[in-house]
TORPA-4810 file (N, C-alpha, C, O; in nm, 3 decimals):
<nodes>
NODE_1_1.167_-0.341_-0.043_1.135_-0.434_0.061_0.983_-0.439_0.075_0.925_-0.333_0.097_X
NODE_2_0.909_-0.562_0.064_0.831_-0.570_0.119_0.745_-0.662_0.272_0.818_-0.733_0.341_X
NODE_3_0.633_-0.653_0.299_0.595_-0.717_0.432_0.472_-0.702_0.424_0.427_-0.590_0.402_X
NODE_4_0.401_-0.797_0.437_0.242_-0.819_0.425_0.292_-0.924_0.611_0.371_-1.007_0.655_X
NODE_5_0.152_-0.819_0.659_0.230_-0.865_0.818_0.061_-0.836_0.894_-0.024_-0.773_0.831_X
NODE_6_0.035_-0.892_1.032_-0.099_-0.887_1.139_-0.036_-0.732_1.164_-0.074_-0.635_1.098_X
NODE_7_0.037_-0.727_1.242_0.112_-0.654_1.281_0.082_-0.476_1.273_0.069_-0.435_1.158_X
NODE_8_0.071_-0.391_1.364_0.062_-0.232_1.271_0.206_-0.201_1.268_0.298_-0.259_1.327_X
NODE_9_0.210_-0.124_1.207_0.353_-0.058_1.200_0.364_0.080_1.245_0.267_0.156_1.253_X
NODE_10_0.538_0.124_1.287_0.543_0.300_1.304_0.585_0.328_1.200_0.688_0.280_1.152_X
NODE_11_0.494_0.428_1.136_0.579_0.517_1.012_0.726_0.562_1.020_0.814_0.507_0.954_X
NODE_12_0.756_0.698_1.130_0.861_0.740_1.230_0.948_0.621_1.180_1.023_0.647_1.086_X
NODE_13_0.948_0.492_1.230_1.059_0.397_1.289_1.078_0.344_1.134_1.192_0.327_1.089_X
NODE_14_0.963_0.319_1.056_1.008_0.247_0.898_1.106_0.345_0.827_1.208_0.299_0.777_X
NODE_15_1.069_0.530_0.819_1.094_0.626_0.733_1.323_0.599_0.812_1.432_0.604_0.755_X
NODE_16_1.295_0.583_0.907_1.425_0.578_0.992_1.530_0.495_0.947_1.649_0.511_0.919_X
NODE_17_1.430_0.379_0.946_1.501_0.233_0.898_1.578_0.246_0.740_1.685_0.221_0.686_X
NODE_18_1.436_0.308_0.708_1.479_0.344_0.509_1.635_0.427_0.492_1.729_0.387_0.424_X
NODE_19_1.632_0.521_0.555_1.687_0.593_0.573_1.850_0.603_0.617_1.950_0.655_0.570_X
NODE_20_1.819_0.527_0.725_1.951_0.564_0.837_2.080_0.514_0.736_2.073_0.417_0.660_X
NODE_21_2.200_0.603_0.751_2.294_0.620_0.682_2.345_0.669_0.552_2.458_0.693_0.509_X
NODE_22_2.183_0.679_0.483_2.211_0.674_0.321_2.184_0.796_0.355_2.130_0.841_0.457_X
NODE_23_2.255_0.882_0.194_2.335_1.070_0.195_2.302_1.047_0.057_2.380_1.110_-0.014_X
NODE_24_2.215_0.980_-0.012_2.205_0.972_-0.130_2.031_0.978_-0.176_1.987_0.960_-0.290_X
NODE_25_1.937_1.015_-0.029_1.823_1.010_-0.101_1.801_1.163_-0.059_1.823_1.216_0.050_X
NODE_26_1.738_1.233_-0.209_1.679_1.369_-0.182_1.561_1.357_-0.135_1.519_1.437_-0.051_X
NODE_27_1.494_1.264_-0.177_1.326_1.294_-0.127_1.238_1.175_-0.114_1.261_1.073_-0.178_X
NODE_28_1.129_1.187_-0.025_1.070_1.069_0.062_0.926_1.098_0.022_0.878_1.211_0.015_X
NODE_29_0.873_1.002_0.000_0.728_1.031_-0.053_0.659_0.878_0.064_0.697_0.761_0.069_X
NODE_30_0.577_0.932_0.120_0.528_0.836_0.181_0.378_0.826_0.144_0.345_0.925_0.078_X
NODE_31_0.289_0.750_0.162_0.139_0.714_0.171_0.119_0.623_0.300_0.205_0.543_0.337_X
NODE_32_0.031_0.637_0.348_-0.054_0.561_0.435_-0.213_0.495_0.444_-0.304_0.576_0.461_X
NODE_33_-0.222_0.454_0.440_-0.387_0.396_0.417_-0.475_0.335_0.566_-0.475_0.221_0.611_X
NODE_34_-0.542_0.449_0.616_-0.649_0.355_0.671_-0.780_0.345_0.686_-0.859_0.409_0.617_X
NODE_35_-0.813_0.268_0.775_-0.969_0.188_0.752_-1.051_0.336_0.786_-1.019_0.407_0.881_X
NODE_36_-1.156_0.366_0.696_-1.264_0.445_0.722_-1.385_0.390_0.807_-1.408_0.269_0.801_X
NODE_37_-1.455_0.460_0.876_-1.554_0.430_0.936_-1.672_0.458_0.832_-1.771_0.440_0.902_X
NODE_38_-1.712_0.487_0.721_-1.788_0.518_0.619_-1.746_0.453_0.506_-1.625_0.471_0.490_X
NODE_39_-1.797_0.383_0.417_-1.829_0.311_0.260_-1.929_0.260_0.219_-1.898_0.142_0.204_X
NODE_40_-2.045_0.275_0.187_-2.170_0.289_0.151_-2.203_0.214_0.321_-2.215_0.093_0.342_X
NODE_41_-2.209_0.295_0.399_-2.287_0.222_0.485_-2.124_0.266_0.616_-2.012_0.312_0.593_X
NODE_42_-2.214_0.209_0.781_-2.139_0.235_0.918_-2.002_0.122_0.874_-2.036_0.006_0.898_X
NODE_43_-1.921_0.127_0.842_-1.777_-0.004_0.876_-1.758_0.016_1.028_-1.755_0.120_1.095_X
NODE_44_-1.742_-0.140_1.069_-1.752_-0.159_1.177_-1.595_-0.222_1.195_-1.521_-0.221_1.294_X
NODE_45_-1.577_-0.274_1.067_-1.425_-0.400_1.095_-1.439_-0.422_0.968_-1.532_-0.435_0.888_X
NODE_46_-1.312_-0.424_0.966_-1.235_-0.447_0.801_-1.182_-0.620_0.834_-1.139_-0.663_0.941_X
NODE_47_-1.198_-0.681_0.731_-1.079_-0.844_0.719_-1.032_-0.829_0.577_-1.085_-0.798_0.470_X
NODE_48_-0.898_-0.867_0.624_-0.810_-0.871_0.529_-0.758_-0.972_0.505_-0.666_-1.005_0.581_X
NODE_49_-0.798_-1.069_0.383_-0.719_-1.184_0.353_-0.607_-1.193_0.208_-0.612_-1.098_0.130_X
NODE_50_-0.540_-1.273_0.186_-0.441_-1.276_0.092_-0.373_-1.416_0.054_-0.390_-1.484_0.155_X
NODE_51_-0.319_-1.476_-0.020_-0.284_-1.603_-0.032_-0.139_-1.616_0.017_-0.068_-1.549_-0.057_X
NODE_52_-0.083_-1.665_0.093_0.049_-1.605_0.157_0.136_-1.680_0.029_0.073_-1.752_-0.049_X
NODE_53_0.261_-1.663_0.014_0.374_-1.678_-0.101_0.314_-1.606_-0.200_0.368_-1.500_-0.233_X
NODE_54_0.230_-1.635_-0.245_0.157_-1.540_-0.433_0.185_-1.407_-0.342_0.299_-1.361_-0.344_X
NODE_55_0.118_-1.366_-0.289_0.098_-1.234_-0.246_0.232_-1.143_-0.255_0.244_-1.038_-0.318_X
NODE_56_0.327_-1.208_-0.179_0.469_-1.159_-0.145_0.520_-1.139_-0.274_0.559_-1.032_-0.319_X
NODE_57_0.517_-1.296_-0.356_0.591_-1.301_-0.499_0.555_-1.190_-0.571_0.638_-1.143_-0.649_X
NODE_58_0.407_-1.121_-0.557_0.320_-1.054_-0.636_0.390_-0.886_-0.626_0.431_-0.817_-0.720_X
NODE_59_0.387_-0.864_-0.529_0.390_-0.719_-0.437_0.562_-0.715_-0.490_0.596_-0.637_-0.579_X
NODE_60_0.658_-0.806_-0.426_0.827_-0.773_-0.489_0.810_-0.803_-0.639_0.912_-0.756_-0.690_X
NODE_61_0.746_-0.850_-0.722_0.716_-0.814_-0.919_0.714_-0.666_-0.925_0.782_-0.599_-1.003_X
NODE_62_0.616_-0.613_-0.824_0.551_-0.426_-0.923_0.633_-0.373_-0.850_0.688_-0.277_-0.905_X
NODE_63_0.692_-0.408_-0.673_0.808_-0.339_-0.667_0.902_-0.337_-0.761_0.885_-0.222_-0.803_X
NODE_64_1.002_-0.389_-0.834_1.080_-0.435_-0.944_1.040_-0.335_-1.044_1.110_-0.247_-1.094_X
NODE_65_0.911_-0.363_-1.066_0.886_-0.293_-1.194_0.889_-0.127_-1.197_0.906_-0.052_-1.294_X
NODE_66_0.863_-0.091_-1.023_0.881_0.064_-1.011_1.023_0.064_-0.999_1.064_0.138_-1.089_X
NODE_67_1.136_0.009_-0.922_1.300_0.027_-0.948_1.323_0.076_-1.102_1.377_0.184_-1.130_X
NODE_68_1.270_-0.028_-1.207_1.277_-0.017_-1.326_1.234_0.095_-1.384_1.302_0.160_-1.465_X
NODE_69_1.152_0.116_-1.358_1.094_0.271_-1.412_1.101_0.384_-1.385_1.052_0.468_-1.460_X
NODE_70_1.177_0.427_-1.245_1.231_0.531_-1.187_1.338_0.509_-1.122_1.358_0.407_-1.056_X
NODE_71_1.439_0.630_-1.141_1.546_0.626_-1.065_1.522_0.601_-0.908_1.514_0.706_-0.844_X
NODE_72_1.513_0.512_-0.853_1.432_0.502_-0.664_1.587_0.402_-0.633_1.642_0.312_-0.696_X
NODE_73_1.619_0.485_-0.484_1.729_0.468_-0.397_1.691_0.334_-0.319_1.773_0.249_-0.285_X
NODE_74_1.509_0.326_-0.288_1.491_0.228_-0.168_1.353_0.248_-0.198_1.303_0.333_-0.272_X
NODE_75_1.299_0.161_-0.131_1.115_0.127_-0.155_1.065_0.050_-0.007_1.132_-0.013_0.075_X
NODE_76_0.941_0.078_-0.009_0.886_0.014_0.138_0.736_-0.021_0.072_0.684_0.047_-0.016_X
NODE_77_0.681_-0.133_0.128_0.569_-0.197_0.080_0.554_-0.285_0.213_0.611_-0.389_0.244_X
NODE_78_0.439_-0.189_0.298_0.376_-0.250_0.415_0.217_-0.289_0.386_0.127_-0.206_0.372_X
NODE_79_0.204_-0.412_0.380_0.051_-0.413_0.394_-0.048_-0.563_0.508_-0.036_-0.685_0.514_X
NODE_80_-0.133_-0.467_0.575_-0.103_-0.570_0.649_-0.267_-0.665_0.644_-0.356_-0.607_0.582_X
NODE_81_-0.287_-0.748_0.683_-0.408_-0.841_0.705_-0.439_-0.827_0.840_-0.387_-0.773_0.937_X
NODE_82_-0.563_-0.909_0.813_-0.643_-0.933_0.952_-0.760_-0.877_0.983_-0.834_-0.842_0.891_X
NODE_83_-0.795_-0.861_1.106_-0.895_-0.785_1.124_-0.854_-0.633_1.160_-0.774_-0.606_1.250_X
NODE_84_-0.893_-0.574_1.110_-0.901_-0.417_1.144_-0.961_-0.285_1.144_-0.986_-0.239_1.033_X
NODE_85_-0.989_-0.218_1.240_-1.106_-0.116_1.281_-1.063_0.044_1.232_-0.952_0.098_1.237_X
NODE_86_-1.139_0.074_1.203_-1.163_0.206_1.171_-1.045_0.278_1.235_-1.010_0.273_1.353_X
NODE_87_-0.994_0.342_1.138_-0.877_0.443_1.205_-0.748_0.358_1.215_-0.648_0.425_1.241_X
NODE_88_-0.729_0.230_1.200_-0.612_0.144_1.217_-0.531_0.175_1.026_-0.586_0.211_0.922_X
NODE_89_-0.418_0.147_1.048_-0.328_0.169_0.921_-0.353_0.018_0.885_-0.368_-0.089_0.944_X
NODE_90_-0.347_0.080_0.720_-0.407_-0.077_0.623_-0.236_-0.054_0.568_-0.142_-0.098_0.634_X
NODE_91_-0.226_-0.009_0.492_-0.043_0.002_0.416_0.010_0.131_0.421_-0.056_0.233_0.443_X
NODE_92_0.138_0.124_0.397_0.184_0.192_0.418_0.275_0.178_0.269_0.282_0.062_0.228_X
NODE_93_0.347_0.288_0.182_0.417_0.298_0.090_0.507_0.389_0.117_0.460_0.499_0.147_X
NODE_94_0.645_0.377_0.115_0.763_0.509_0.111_0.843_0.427_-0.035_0.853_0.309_-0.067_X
NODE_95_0.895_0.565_-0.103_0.952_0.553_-0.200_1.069_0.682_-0.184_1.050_0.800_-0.155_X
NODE_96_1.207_0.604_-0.219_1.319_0.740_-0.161_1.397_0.745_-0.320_1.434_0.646_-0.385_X
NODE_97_1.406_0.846_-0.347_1.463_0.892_-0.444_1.570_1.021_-0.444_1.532_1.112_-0.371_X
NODE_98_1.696_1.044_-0.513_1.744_1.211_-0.552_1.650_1.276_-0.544_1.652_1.348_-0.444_X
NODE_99_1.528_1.287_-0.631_1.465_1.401_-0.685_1.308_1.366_-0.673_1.264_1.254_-0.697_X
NODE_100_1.232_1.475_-0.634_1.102_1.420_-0.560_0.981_1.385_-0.688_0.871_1.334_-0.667_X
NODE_101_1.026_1.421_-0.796_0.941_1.343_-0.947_0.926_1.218_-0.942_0.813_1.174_-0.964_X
NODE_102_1.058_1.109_-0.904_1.025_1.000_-0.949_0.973_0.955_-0.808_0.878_0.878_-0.815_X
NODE_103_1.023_0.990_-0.660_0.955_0.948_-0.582_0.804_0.985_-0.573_0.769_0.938_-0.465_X
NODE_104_0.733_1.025_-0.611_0.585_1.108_-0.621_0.520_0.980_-0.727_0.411_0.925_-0.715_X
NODE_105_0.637_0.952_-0.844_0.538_0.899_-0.953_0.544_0.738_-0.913_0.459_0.655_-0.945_X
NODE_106_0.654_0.714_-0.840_0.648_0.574_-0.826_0.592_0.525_-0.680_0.577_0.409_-0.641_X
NODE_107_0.569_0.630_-0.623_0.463_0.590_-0.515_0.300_0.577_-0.558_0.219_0.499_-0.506_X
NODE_108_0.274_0.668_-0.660_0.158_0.677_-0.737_0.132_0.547_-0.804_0.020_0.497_-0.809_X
NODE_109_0.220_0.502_-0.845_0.205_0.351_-0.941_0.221_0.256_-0.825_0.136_0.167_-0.815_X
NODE_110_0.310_0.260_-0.745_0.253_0.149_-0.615_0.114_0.125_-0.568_0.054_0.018_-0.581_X
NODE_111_0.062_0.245_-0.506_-0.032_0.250_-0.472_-0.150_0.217_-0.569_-0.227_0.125_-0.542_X
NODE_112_-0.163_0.295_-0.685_-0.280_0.247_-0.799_-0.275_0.099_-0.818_-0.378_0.056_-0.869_X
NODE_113_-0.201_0.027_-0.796_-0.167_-0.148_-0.829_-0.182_-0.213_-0.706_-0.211_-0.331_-0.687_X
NODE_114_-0.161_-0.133_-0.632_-0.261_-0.193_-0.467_-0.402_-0.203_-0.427_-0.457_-0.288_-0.359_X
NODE_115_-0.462_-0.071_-0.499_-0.560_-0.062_-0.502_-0.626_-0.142_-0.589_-0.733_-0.182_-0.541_X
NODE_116_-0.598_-0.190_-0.722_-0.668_-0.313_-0.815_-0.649_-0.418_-0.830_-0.738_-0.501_-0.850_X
NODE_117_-0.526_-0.442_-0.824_-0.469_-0.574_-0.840_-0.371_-0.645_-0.742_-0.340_-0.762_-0.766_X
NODE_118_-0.338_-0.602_-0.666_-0.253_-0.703_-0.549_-0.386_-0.808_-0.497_-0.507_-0.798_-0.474_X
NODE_119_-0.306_-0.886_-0.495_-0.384_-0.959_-0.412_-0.417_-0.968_-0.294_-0.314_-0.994_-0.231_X
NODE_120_-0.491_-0.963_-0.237_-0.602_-0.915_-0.112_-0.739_-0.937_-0.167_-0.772_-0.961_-0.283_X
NODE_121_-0.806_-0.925_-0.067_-0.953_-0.971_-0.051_-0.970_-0.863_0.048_-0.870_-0.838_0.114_X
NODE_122_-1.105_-0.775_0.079_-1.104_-0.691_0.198_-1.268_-0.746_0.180_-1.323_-0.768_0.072_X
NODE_123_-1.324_-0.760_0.307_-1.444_-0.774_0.346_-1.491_-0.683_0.459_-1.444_-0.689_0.573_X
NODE_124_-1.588_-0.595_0.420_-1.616_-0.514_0.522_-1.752_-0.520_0.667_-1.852_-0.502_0.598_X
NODE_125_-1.791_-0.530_0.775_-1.841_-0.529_0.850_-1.939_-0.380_0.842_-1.921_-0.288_0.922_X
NODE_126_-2.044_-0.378_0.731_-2.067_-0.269_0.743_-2.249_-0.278_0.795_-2.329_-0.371_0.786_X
NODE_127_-2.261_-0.155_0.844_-2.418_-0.176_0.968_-2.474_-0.353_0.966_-2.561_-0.418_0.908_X
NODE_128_-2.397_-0.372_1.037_-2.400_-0.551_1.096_-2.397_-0.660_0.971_-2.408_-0.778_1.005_X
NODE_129_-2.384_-0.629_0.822_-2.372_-0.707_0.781_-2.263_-0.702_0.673_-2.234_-0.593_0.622_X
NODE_130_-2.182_-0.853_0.625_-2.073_-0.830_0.551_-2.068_-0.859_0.408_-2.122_-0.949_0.343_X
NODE_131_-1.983_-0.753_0.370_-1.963_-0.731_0.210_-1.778_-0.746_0.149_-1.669_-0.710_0.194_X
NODE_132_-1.808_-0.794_0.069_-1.666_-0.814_-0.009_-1.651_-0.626_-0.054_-1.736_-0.536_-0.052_X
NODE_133_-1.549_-0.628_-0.079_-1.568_-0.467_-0.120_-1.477_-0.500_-0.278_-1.373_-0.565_-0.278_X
NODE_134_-1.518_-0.463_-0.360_-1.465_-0.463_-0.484_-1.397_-0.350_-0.534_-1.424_-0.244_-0.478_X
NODE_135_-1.310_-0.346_-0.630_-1.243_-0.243_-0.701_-1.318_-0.104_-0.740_-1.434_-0.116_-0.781_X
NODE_136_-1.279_-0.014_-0.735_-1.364_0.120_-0.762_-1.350_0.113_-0.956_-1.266_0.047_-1.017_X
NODE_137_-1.451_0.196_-1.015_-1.425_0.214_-1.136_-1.320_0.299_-1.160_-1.240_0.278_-1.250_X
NODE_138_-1.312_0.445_-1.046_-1.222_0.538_-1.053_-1.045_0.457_-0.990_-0.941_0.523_-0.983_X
NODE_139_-1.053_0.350_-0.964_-0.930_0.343_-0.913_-0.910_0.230_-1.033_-0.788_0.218_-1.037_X
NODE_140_-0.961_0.149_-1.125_-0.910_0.107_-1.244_-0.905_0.201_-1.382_-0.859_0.163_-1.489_X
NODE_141_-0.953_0.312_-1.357_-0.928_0.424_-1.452_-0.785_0.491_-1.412_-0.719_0.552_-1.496_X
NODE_142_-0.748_0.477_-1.291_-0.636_0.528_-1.246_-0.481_0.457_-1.298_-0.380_0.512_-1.341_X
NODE_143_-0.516_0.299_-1.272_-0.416_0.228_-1.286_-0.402_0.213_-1.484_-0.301_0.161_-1.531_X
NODE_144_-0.482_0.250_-1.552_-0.466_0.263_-1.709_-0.357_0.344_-1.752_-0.309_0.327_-1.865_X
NODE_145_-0.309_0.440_-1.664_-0.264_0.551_-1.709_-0.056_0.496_-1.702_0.053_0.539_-1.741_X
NODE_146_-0.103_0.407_-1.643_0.085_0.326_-1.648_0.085_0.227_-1.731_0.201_0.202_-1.762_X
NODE_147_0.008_0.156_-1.784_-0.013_0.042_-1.919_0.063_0.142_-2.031_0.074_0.106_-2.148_X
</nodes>
């Protein structure tokens, strides 16, 4: 499931949702992401933009592609837009699996493909003036390792 949403979310209430009834997941791997007050410089306010339909279409593809590649019971893909301040949750990832290998590795490959390639735009508010923030070198060295 995914949700690109203004919105914050409760971890607690998503991990619940994933959850409630199923006797079939051994293990829960969650991530969370949020806004730092530090990246070369004070962040004051994060914006988050995205192309709405591509985005969604985009995010349920690499979900798919992690079902495919690991045994996973259920998947969560929260990410949200807008404006947002330091200390606020940017996404959120749970991946439920039997066995905590494939939930670990396919939260790992969510996340590395969030970080480079989903589509988003983040512009940062940093000591009064704004910057696009671009891909890290270390986080496209990361995402090589699933090609």
């Amino acid at each position: 499931m995914i949700r690109v949403q203004t919105d914050d979310f409760d971890i607690g209430a998503e991990l619940r949702a994933l959850t409630e009834g199923r006797t079939d997941i051994g293990a829960l791997v969650t991530f969370t992401g949020l806004v730092r007050d530090m990246n070369d410089g004070r962040v004051s306010l994060m914006e988050l933009e995205h192309y709405p339909g591509m985005t969604e279409k985009e995010l349920a593809r690499i979900e798919r592609e992690a079902h495919q590649r690991w045994p996973l019971q259920a998947s969560l893909i929260i990410h949200r837009i807008g404006r947002l301040s330091p200390g606020d949750n940017i996404v959120l990832v749970i991946t439920a699996s039997a066995h905590r290998h494939a939930a670990f590795e396919a939260a790992s490959f969510l996340m590395d493909y969030l970080k480079t390639s989903a589509p988003f735009w983040k512009k940062e508010i940093r000591d009064g003036e704004a910057r696009w923030v671009e891909a890290r070198k270390s986080d496209d060295a990361a995402m090589t390792r699933w090609k």
